[in-house]
C-alpha positions as CSV (number, residue, x, y, z in Angstrom):
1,X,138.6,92.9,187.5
2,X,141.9,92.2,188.8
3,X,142.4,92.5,192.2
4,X,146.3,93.1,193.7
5,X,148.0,90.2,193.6
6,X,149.7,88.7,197.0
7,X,153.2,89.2,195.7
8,X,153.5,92.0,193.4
9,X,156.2,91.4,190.9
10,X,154.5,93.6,188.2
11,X,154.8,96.0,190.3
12,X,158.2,95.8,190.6
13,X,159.2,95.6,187.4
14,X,156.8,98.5,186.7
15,X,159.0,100.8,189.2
16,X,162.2,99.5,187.4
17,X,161.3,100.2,184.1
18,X,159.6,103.6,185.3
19,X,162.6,104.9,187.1
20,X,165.6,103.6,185.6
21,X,164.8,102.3,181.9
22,X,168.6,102.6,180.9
23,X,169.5,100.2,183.8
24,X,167.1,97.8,183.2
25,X,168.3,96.7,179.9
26,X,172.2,96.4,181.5
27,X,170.1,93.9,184.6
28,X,169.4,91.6,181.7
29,X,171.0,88.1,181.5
30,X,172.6,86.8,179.1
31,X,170.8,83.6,178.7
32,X,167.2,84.7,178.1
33,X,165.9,81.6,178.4
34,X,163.0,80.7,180.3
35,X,161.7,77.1,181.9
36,X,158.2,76.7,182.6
37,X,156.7,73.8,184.4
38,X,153.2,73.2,182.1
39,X,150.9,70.9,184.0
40,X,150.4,67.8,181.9
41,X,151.4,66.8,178.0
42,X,149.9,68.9,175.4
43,X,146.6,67.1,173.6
44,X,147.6,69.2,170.7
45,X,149.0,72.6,169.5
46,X,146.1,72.6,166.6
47,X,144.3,75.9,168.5
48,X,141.2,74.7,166.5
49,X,140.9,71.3,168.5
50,X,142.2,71.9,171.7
51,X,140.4,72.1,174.7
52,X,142.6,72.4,177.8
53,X,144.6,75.4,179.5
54,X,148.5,73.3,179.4
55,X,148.2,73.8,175.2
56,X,146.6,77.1,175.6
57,X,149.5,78.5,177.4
58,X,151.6,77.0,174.9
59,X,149.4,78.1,171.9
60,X,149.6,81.8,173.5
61,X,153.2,82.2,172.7
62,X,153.5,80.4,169.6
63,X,150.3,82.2,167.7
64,X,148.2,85.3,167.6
65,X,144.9,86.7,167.2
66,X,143.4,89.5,166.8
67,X,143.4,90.8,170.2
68,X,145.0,90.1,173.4
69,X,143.7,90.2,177.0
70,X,146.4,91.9,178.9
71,X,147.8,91.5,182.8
72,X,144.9,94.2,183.8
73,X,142.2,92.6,182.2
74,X,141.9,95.1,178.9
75,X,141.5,93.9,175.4
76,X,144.6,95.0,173.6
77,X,145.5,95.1,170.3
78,X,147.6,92.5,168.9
79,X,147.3,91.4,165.3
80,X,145.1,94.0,164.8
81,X,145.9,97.6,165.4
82,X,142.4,98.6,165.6
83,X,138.9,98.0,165.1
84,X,135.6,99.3,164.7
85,X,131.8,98.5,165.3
86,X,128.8,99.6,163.2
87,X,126.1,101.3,165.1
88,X,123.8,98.5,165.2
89,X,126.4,96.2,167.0
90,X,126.3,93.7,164.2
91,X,129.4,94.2,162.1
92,X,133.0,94.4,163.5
93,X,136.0,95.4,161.3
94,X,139.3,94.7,162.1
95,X,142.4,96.2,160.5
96,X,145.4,94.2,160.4
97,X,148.8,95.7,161.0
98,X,151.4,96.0,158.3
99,X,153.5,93.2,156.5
100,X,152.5,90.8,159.2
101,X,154.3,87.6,158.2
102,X,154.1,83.5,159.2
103,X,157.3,82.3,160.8
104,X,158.2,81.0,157.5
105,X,158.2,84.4,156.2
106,X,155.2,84.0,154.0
107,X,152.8,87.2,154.3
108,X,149.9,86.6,156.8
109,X,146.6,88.3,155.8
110,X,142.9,88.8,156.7
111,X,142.3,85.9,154.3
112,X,144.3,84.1,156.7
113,X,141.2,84.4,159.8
114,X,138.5,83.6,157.2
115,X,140.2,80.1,156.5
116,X,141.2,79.9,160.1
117,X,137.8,80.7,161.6
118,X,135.0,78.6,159.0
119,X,137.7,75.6,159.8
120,X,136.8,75.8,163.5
121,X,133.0,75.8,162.8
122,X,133.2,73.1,160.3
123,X,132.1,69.4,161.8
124,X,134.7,67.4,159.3
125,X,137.3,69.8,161.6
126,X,136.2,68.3,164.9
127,X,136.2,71.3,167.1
128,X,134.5,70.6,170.8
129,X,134.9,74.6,170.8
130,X,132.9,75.3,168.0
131,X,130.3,76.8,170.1
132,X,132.5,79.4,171.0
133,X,131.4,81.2,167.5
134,X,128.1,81.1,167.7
135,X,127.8,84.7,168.0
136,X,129.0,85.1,164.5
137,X,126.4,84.6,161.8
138,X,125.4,81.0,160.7
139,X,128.1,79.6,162.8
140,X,125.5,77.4,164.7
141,X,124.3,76.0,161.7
142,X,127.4,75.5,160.0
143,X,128.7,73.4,163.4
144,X,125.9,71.7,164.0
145,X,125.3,70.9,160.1
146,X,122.3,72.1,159.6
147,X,124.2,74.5,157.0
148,X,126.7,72.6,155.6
149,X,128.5,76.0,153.6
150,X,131.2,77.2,155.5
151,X,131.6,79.7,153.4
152,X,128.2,81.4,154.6
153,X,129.7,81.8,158.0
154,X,129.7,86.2,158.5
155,X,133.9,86.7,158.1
156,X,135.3,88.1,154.8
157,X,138.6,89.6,153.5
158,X,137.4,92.8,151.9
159,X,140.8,93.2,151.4
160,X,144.4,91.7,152.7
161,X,144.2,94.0,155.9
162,X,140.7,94.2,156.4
163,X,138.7,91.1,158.4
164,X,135.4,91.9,158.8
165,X,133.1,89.9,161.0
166,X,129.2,89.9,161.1
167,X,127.1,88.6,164.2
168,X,123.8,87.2,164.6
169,X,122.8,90.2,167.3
170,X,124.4,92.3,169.1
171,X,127.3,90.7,171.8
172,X,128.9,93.3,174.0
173,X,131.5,90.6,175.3
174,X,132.3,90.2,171.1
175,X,136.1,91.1,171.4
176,X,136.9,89.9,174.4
177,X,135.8,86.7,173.4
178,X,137.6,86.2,170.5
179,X,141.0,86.8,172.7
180,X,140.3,83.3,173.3
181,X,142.7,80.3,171.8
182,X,140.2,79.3,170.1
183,X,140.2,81.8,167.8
184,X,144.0,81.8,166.8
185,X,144.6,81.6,162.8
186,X,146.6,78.6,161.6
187,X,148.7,78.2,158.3
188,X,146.5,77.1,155.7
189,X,149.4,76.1,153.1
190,X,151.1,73.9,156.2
191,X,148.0,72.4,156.9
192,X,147.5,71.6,153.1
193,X,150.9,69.6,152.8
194,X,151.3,68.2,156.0
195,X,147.3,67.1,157.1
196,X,147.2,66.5,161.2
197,X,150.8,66.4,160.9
198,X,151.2,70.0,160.6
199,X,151.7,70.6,164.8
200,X,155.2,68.6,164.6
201,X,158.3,70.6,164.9
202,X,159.6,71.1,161.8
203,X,155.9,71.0,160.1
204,X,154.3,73.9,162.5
205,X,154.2,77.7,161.1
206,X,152.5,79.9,163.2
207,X,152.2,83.8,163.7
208,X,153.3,84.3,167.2
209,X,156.0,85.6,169.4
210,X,157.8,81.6,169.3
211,X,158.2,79.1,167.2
212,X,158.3,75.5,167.6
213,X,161.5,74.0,167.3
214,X,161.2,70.6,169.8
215,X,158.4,68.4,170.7
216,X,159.5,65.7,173.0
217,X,156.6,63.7,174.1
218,X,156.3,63.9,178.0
219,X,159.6,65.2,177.8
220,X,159.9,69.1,176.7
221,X,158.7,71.7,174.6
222,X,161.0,73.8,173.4
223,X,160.1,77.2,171.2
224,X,162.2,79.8,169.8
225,X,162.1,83.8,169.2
226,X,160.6,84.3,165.9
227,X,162.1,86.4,163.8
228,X,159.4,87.5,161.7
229,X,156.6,88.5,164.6
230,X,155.8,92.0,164.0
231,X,157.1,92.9,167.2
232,X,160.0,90.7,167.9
233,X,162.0,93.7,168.5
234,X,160.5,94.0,171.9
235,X,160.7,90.3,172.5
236,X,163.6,89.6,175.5
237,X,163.3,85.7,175.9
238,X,165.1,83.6,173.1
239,X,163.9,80.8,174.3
240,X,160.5,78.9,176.1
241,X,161.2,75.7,177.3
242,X,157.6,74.0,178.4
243,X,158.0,70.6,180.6
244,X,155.2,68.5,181.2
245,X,154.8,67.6,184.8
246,X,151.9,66.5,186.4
247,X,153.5,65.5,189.9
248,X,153.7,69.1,191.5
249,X,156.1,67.5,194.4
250,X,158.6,66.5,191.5
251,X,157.8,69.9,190.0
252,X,158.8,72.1,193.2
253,X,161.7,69.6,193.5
254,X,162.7,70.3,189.8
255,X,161.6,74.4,190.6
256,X,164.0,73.8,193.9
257,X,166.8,72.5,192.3
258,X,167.0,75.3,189.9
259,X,165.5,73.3,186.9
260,X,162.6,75.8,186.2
261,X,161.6,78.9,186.8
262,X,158.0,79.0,186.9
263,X,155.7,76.3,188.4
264,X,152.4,75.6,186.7
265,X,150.6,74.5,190.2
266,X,151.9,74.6,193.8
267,X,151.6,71.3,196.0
268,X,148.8,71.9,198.4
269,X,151.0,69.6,201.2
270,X,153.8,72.0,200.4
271,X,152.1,75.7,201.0
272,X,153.0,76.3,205.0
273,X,156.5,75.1,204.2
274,X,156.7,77.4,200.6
275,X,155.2,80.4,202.7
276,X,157.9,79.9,205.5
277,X,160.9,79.1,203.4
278,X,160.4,80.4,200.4
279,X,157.9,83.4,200.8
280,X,158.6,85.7,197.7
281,X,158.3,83.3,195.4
282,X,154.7,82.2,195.8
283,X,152.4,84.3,193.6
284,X,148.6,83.6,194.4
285,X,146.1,86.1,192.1
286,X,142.2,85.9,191.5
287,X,141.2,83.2,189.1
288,X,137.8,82.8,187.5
289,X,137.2,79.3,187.4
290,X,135.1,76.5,188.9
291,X,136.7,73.2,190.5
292,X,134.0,70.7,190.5
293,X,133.0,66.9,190.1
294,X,130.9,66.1,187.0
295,X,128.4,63.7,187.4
296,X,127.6,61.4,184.2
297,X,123.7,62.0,183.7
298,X,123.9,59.7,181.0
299,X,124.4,56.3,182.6
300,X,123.3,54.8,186.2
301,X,123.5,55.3,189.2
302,X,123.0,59.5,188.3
303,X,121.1,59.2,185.5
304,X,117.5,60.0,186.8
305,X,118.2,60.1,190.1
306,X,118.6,64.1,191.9
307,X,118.4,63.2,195.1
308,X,120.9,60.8,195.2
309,X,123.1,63.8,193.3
310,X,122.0,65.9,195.7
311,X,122.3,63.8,198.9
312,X,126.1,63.3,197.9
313,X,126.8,67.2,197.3
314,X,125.7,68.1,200.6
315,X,128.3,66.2,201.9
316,X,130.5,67.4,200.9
317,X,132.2,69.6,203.4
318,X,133.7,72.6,201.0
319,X,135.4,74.7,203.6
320,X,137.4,71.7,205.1
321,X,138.6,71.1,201.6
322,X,140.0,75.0,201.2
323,X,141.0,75.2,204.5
324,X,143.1,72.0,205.0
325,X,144.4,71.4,201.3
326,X,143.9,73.6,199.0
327,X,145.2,76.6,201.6
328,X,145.6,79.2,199.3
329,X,142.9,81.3,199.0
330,X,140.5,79.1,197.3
331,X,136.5,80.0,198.4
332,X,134.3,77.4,198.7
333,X,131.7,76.8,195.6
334,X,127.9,76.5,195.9
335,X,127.1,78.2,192.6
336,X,128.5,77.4,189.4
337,X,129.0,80.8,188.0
338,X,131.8,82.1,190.6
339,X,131.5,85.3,191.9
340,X,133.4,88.6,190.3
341,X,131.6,89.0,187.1
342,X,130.3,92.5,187.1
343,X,127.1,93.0,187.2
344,X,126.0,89.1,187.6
345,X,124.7,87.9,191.0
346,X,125.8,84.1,191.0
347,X,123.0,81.7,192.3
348,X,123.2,79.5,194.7
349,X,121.7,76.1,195.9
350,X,119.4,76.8,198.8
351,X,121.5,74.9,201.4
352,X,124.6,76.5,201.0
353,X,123.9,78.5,204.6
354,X,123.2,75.2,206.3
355,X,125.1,73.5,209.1
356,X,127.1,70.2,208.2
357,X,125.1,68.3,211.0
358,X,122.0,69.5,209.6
359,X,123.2,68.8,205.8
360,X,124.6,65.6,206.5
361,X,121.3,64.5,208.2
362,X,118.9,66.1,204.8
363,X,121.4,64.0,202.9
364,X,120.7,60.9,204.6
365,X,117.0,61.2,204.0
366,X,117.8,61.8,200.7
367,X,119.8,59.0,200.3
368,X,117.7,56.9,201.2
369,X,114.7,58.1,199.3
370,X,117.4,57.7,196.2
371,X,117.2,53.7,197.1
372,X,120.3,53.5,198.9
373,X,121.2,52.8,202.8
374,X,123.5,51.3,204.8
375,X,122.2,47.9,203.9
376,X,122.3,48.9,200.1
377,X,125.3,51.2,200.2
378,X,126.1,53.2,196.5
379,X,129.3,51.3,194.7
380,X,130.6,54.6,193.2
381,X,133.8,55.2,190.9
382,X,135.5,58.2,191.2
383,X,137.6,59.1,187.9
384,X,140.5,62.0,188.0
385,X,143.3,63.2,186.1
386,X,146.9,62.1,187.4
387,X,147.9,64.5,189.8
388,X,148.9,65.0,193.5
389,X,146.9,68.0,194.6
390,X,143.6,66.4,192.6
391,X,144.4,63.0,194.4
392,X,144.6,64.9,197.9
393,X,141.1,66.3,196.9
394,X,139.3,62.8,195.9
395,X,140.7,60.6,198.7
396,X,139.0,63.8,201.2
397,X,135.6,63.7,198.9
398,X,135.5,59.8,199.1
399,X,136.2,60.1,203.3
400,X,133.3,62.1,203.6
401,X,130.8,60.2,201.6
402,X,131.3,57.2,203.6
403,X,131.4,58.8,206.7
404,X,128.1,60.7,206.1
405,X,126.0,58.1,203.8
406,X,128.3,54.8,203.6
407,X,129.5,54.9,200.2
408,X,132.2,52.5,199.3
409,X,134.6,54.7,196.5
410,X,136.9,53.1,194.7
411,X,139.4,55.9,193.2
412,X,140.7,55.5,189.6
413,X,143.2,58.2,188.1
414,X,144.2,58.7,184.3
415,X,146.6,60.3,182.4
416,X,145.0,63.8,181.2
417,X,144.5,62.9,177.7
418,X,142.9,59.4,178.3
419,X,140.8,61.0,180.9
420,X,139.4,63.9,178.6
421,X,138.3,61.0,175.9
422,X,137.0,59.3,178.6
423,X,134.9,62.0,180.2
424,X,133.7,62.8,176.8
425,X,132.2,59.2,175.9
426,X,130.5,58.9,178.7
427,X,130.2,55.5,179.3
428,X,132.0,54.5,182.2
429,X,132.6,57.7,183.9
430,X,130.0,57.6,186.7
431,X,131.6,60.9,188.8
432,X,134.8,62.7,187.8
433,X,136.9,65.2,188.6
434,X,136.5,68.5,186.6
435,X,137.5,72.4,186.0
436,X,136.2,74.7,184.4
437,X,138.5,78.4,183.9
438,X,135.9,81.2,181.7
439,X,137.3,81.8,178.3
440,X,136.4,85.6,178.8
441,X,135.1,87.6,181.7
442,X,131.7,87.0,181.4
443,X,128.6,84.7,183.2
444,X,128.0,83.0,179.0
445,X,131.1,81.4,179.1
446,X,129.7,79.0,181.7
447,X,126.1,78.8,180.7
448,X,126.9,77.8,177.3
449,X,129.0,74.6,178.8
450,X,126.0,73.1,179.7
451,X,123.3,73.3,177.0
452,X,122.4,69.6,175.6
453,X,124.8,70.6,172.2
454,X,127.8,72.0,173.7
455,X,130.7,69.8,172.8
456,X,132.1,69.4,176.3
457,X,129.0,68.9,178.3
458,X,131.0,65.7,179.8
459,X,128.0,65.5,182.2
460,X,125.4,65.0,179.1
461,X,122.9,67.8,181.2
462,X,120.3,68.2,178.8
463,X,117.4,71.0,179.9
464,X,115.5,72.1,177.1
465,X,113.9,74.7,179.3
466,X,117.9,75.6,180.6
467,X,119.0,75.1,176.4
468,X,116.0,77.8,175.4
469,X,117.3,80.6,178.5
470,X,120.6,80.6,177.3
471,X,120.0,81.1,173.2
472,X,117.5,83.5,174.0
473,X,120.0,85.1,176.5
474,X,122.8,85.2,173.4
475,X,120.3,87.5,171.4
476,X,118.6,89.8,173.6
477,X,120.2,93.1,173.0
478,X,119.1,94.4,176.3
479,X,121.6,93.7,179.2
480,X,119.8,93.8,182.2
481,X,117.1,91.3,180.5
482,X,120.0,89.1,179.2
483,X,121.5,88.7,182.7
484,X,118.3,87.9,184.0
485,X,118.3,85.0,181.7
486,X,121.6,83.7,182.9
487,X,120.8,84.2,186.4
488,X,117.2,81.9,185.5
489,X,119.2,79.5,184.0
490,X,121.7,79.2,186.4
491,X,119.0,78.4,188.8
492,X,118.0,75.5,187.2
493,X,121.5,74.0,187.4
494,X,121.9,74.6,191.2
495,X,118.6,72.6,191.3
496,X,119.2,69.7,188.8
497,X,122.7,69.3,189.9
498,X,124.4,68.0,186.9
499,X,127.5,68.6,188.7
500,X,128.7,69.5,192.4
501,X,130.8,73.0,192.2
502,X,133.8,72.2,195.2
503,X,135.6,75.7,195.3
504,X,136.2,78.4,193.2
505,X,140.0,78.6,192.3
506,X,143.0,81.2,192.2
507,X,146.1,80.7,190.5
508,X,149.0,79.8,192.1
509,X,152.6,79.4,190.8
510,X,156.6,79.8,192.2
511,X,158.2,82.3,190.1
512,X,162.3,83.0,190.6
513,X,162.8,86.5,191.6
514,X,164.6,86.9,188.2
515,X,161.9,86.2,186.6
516,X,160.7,89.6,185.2
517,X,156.9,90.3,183.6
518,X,155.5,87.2,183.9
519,X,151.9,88.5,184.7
520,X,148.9,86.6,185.2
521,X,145.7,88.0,184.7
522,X,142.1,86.2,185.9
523,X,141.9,84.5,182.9
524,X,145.3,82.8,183.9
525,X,146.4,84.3,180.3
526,X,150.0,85.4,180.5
527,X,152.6,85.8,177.2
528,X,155.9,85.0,177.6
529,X,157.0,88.3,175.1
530,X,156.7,90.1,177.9
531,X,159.1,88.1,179.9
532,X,162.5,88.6,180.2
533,X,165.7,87.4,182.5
534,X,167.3,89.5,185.0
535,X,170.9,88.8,185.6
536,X,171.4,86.7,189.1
């Protein structure tokens, strides 16, 4: 649930658009044109393939799905008006609005999400999201090749504005879920011609509010209104201009300078002077997300070897970190499910009450029943994504390890791409900096991250006891015995550690006053349709 935000600008614009709608469209500037800082350069805008927040932002804006997940949390319509659910829970029918079009003008149809949605299950596609489907019948199989007939996966066209999909079991959290990127259709007839070319500018039709018209690597992104998006009528921006920045000092100093509009992150060093000097434009709202350091279970020193994982996450000193970097609002993490999923109780290791003196001196014993000591100290490489506020983090992570146990760190940062391959071989990544943000508000979208099969599992945790909870857990019908399952499974990953949880995040961004309806909801979803300019 979303909780009040700590500067309500949707609530503003709420009061204007409540109490003088006539005015508000004479506020309007004439350049609707909007600059968003976006974190780091996309991986890709194929919504099949990518696997990171900066080119699901992006994605949001330039396609649609079905449904959207709105600034309150609610599923909303979106490319289809409505929907029903047969009585067992197993068949979902979606009807599509009318004359939906590409941005080419070509008619869009349910056809359209049948392609769309056996490509992301198909292995020659390459999806590490594929699991995200397995609620849909054969999906497993068809992913993980033990059915190698796409076709078989439950999603047919009855007719052009009918999609009809049918699961496995029953899955309350069904149409949230598929509010997820993931689940965006792409342009078969683009990707046809054009093969993995079809992102580029030029090559790219898509079904969303934008359309791509620049791609500048590590430059800018820059998408356009599209005409042909059934509701481009209510559409103010004309324009989205994304830029890539992963330093968030030369972000603020680009934000400062009157260069963007909306930050993607805030520098931690930077908050007390933000909050004194520039105190209406910091918005901080709930996030449900993990921050955490993966460790790699498939190679030495981890591999094998709990207490050493252990002795190193009790160490870790999780309230100094939110209260003398992060210092905004994060809450420290013992549990890898965060808290605020309704109805879920998230569980935690069983030292998360105790005092650092007495967890630093447990981790000691540990460490040395792990083989290590101060005259054979652990040689340990920490890996992160290039970026100020995680390099504040890692260099405060590494300080406390040697202080406690001795550890020599070296640190060793990467540009986000390289670093996602890397994390995802697992061959020299020995710890490494990770996040994880729930794809819908549920406690599945973090157990299913872990089992041995998931595609980004970058620790390699493989549980078959942890593996059998969770599948079990996807089709038991009955809700209070399919929490129970999470909860059990959860409690085998706050005791085999597969990664240290460091605090649970909120979202935090500078947005110019004239910035209207930019809304983020937990999710961090937000849609640029909804934004517009107000003259200043």
């Amino acid at each position: 649930m979303l909780r009040t935000r700590a500067f309500g600008f949707g609530m503003a614009v709420a009061l204007l658009s409540t109490t003088a709608p006539l005015a508000w469209a004479q506020e309007l500037a004439e350049n609707q044109v909007l600059r968003l800082g976006n974190g780091s350069e996309p991986q890709t805008l194929d919504p099949q393939i990518s696997e990171n927040t900066q080119d699901s932002h992006l994605e949001r804006d330039l396609y649609e799905g079905l449904v959207i997940i709105d600034k309150d949390g609610k599923v909303t319509p979106a490319q289809a008006e409505s929907w029903t659910v047969s009585p067992d829970g197993l068949t979902y029918s979606f009807k599509l609005r009318a004359g939906l079009k590409w941005s080419d003008g070509t008619p869009l149809t349910a056809e359209d999400f049948v392609y769309s949605w056996r490509r992301a299950v198909d292995p020659a596609t390459g999806s590490k999201y594929s699991f995200l489907y397995y609620p849909i019948k054969n999906a497993e199989d068809i992913a993980t090749a033990v059915n190698k007939d796409v076709k078989s996966l439950g999603v047919r066209a009855p007719d052009p504005q009918t999609f009809e999909v049918t699961l496995k079991s029953p899955t309350g959290y069904f149409v949230r879920l598929i509010s997820h990127a993931r689940f965006l259709p792409v342009n078969r007839a683009s990707i046809e011609k054009y093969g993995n070319q079809f992102t580029r500018a030029g090559n790219l039709v898509t079904n969303g509010a934008f359309m791509l018209k620049e791609w500048t690597p590590q430059s800018r992104i820059v998408a356009v209104k599209n005409p042909n998006y059934w509701d481009a009528a209510s559409v103010k921006l004309s324009e989205v201009d994304y830029y890539p920045i992963e330093n968030q000092n030369e972000e603020l100093k680009r934000y400062r300078a009157g260069e963007l509009d909306v930050t993607n992150e805030v520098p931690s060093d930077q908050v007390d002077f933000i909050r004194k000097e520039l105190p209406g434009e910091l918005t901080i709202v709930p996030y449900l997300g993990s921050y955490y350091m993966g460790f790699n279970l498939e190679q030495p020193p981890f591999k094998g070897n709990l207490k050493l994982r252990e002795a190193l996450s009790m160490v870790i000193d999780r309230e100094a970190i939110v209260a003398k970097i992060t210092k905004t609002g994060e809450q420290p993490a013992y549990s890898w499910v965060p808290p605020g999923i309704a109805g879920y109780q998230p569980q935690y290791v069983d030292w998360k009450d105790m005092p650092m003196p007495a967890r630093i001196a447990k981790a000691k014993e540990l460490y040395k029943e792990a083989g290590y000591g101060p005259d054979k100290p652990l040689n340990l490489e920490i890996m992160y994504n290039t970026s100020e506020n995680h390099k504040k983090i890692m260099i405060a992570i590494a300080a406390m390890m040697k202080q406690a146990l001795g550890v020599n760190v070296t640190l060793v940062n990467q540009e986000f791409k390289v670093f996602l391959e890397t994390r995802k071989e697992k061959k020299v990544t020995q710890l490494f900096r990770a996040g994880w943000i729930a794809d819908y508000a549920d406690p599945n979208t973090f157990a299913e991250l872990l089992q041995s099969d998931a595609g980004l599992n970058d620790m390699g945790y493989n549980n078959p006891e942890y593996d059998k909870l969770v599948k079990t857990a996807a089709l038991t019908v009955d809700p209070e015995k399919r929490i129970q399952m999470l909860q059990d499974a959860e409690k085998l990953v706050v005791h085999d550690l597969p990664m240290m949880p460091i605090y649970d995040y909120v979202n935090k961004r500078m947005i110019k006053p004239y910035v209207k309806g930019f809304d983020l909801n937990t999710l961090g979803y937000f849609y640029s349709k909804n934004v517009s300019i107000a003259k200043h």
